[in-house]
LUMZALUM-38407 format. One record per residue (C-alpha): residue number from 1; y, x, z. Coordinates in Angstrom, 3 decimals. Each point is the difference from the previous one (the first is absolute). Layout:
BEGIN
NUM,Y,X,Z
...
***
This chain:
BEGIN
1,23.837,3.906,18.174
2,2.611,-2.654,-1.680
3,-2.864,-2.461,0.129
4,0.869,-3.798,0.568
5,-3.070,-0.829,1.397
6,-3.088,3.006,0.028
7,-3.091,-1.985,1.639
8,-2.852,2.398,0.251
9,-3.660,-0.302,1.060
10,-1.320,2.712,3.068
11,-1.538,1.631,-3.144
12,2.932,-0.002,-1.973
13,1.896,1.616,2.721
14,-2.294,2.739,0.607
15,0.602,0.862,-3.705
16,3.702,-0.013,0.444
17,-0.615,2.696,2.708
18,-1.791,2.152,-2.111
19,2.543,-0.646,-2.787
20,2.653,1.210,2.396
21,-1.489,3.058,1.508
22,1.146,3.603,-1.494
23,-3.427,0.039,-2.023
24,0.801,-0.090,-3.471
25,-2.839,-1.435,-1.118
26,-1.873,-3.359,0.829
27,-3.918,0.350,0.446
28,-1.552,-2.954,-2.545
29,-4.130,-0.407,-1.025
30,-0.722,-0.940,-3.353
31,-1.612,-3.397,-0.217
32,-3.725,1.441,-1.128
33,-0.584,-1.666,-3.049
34,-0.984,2.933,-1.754
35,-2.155,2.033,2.631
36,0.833,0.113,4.034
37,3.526,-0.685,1.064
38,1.607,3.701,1.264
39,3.070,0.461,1.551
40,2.854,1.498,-2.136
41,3.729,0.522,1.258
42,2.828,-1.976,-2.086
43,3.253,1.961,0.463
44,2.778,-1.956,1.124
45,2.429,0.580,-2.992
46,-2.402,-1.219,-2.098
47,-0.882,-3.635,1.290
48,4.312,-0.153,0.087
49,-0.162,0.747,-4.001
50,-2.890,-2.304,-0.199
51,1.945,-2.853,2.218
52,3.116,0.485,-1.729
53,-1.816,-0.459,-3.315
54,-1.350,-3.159,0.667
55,3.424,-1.029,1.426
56,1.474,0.725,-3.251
57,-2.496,-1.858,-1.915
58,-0.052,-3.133,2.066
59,3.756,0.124,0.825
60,-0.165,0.754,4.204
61,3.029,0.018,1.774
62,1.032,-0.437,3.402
63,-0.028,-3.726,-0.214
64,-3.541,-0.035,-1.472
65,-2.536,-1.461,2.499
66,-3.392,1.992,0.245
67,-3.261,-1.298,1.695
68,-3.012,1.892,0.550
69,-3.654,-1.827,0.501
70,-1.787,3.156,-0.148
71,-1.131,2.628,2.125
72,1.909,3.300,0.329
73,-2.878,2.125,0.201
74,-0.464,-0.440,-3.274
75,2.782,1.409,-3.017
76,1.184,-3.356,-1.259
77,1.313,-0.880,3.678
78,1.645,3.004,0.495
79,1.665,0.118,-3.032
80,1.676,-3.644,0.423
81,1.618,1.599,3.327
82,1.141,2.891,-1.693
83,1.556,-2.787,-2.718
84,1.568,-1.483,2.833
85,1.856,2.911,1.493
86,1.111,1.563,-3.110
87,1.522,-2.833,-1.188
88,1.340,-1.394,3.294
89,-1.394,-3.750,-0.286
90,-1.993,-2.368,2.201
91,-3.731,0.672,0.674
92,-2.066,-2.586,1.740
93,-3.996,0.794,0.902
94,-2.876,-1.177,1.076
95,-3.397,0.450,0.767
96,-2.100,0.087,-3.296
97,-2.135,-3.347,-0.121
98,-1.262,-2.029,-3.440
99,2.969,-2.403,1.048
100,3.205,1.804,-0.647
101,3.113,-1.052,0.878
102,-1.496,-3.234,1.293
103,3.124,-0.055,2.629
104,2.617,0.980,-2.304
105,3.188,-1.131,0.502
106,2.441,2.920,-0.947
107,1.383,-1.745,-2.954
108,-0.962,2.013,-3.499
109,-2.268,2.836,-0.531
110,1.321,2.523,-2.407
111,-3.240,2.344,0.507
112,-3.784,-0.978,0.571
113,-2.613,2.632,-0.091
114,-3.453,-1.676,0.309
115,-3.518,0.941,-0.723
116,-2.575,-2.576,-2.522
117,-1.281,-1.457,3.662
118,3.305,-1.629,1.376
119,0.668,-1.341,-2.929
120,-1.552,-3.263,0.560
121,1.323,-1.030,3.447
122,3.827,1.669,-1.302
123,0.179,-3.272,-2.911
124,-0.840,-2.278,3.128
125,3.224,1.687,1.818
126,3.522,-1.391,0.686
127,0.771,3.515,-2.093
128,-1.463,-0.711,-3.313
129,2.601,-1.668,-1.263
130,3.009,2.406,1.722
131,-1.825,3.176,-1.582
132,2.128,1.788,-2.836
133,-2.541,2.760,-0.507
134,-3.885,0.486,0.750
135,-1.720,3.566,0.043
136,-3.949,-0.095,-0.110
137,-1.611,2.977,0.485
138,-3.370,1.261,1.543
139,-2.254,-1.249,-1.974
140,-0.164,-1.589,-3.701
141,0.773,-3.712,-0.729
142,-1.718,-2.875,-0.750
143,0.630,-1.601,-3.286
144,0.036,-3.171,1.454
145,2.245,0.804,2.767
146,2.268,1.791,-2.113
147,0.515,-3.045,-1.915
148,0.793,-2.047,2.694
149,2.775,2.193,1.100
150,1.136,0.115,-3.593
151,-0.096,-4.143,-0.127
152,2.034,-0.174,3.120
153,2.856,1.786,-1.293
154,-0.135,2.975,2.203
155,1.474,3.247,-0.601
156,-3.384,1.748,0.570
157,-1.097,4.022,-0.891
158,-2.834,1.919,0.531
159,0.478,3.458,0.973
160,-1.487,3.092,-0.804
161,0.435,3.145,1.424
162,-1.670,1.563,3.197
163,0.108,1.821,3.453
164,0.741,3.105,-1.567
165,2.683,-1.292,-1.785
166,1.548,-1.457,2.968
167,-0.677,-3.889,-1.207
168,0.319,-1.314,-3.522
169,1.316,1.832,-3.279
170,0.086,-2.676,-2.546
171,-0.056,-4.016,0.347
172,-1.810,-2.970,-2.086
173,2.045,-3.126,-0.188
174,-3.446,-1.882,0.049
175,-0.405,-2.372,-3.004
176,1.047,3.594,-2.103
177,-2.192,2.599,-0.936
178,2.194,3.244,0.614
179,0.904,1.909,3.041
180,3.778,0.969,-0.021
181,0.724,3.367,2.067
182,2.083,0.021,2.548
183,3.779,2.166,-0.205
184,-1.311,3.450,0.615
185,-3.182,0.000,-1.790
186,-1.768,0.321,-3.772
187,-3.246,0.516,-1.215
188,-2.251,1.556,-2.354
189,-3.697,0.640,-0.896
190,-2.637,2.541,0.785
191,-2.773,0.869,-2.605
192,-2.379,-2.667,2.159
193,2.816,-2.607,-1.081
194,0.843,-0.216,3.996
195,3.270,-0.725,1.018
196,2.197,2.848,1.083
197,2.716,-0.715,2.141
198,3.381,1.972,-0.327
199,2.402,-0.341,2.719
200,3.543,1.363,0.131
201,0.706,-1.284,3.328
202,-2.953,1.261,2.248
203,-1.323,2.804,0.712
204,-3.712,-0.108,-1.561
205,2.234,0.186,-3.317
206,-3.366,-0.417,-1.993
207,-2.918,-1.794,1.016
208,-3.334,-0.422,-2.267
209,-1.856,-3.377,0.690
210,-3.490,-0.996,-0.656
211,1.066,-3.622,-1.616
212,-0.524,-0.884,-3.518
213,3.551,-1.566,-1.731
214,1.147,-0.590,-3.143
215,3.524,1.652,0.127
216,2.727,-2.202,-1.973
217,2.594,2.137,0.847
218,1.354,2.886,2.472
219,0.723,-3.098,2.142
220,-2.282,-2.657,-0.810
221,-4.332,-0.229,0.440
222,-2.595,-2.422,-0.145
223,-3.061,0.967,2.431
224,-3.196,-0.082,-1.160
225,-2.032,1.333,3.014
226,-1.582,3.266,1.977
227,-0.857,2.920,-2.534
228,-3.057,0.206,2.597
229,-1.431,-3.198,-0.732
230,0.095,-0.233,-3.689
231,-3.530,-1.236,-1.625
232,-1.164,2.100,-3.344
233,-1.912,-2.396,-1.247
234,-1.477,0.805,-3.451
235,2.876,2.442,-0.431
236,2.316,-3.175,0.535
237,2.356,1.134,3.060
238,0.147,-4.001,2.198
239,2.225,-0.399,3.139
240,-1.497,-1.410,2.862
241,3.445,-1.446,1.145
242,0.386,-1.973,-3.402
243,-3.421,-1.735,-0.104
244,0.989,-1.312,3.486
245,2.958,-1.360,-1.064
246,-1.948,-1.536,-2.602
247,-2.441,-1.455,2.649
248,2.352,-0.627,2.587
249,0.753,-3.820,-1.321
250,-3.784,-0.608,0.093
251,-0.958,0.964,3.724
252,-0.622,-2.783,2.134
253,2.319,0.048,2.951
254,-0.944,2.178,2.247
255,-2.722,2.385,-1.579
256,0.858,3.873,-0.361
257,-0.856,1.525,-2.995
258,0.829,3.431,-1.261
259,-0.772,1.371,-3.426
260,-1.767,3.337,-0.804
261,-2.880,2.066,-1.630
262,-3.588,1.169,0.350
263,-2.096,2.045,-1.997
264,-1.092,-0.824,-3.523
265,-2.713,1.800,-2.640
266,1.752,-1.210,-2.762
267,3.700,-0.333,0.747
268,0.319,2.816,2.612
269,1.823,-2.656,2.544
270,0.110,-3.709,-0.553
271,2.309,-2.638,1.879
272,-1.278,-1.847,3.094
273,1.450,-2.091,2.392
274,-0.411,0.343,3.396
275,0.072,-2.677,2.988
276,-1.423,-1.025,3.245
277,0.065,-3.640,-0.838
278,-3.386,-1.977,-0.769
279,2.004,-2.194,-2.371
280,0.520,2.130,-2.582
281,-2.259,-0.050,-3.098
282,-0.654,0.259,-3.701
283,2.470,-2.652,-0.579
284,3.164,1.924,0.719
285,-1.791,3.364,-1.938
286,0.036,-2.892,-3.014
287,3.307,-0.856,0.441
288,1.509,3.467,-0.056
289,-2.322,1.027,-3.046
290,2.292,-3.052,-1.674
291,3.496,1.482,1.308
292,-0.495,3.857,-0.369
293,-0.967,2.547,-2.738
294,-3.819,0.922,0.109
295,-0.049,3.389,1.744
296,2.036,-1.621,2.640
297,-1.667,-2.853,1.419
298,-1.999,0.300,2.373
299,-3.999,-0.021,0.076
300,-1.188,-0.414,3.073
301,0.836,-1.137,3.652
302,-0.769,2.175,2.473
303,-0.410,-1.456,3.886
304,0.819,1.936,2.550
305,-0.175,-1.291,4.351
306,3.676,0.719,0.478
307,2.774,2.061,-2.109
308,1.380,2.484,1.428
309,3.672,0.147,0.584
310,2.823,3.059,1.326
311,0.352,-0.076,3.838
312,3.999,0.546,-0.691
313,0.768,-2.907,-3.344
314,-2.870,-1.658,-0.033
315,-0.513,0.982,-3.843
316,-3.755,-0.330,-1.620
317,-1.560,3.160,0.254
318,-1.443,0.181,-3.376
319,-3.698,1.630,-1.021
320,-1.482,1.140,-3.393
321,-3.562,-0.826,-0.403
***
């Protein structure tokens, strides 16, 4: 394989066995964020295009050193071996844990796919400091953590893309607002305003999204959240995703929180926040009326035993009341 070192997990080799048979396609399952996780098939050709884009955009070559902290069941670990053998360089993996890399000792990192849950035991890693880029994907960022990776200096993105599209399409440097597509890809709008992604590279060609952007250019986007969970509130259309980042900084440690709507005579929806915490009260719904316009803050709290979250991601499964 032209690999100076290619250290693999049992998990990681049973992918490179599929990867190798005469199949041309891999079988994947989307992460079930948006309903239950189904199995699709990925062809081959396509998560090399994919591979080979992010290689261009990060600069792999065969003296690039790769690790992998995450499970190959899932799209993001497969892709990073597919990075790895189309661009000849060193992969090291390892069983996924909330410590990654806690061993390390291969010198730099020029790669590190993570998801928001390792990120706290990876800044308390030999690696921190030997990591040239960061990928976070799976699930959205907290503001605060964001920042820290920001304050430390570290060449950090978050990804977007999906299964279907064999990993991410477009990057945030975090501490920017835009996503930047990747070689191979543009973008446009539907009459929703969801993103539609154009690819020149892979064989979907065109693929229709149900998430809200505001689209700078054929190349650039700023995400504003799920076309399924926007709030009509009073004829004022709020995203869910943006009050949270608004409320994010003002969670205790700890306490889950999701924004969303329920049923209102004279508005037709109005904004609530939803938690399983005790500790949340009138005090934060005073706060927020203070930081956001009036049809978005919130009204209420509603308290619920537990919050549901995906089997696959571990995502809030959100409900409309």
């Amino acid at each position: 394989m032209g690999h100076r070192r290619f250290v693999l997990t049992p998990e990681a080799e049973d992918f490179l066995r599929e990867w190798r048979s005469s199949v041309p396609y891999v079988t994947a399952h989307t992460s079930g964020s948006t309903g239950r996780p189904k199995e699709i098939r990925l062809l081959k050709d396509d998560m090399r295009a994919s591979a080979r884009a992010t290689a261009e955009f990060f600069g792999l070559t065969s003296s690039s050193t790769l690790a992998l902290p995450l499970s190959p069941s899932y799209i993001a670990g497969k892709m990073q071996i597919v990075r790895a053998l189309e661009t000849g360089c060193t992969l090291v993996s390892e069983r996924p844990s909330s410590s990654p890399l806690a061993g390390w000792d291969e010198g730099r990192v020029t790669l590190l796919p993570l998801v928001p849950s390792q990120i706290e035991g990876f800044v308390s890693s030999p690696a921190f400091r030997l990591t040239d880029n960061l990928i976070v994907g799976g699930a959205p960022l907290s503001a605060k953590v964001e920042n820290r990776l920001v304050s430390a200096g570290l060449r950090a993105y978050s990804t977007y893309g999906m299964t279907e599209t064999c990993s991410h399409v477009a990057l945030r440097r975090l501490g920017e607002e835009w996503f930047r597509g990747l070689p191979g890809f543009e973008f446009s709008l539907d009459a929703r305003g969801c993103l539609v992604i154009v690819s020149s590279t892979l064989s979907f060609g065109r693929l229709v999204t149900n998430d809200m952007v505001s689209l700078l250019s054929p190349d650039r986007f700023r995400w504003l959240g799920r076309y399924d969970n926007v709030i009509n509130s009073g004829g004022v259309k709020v995203h869910p995703e943006e009050v949270e980042s608004v409320m994010a900084p003002l969670l205790p440690a700890g306490v889950t929180a999701y924004v969303t709507s329920r049923r209102s005579d004279r508005l037709g929806e109005e904004v609530v926040i939803v938690t399983d915490s005790p500790s949340l009260d009138g005090n934060l719904l005073e706060r927020l009326r203070d930081l956001l316009p009036p049809y978005h803050a919130p009204r209420a709290v509603i308290r619920l035993p537990s919050i549901p979250l995906t089997p696959v991601s571990g995502k809030i499964v959100r409900q409309k009341f």
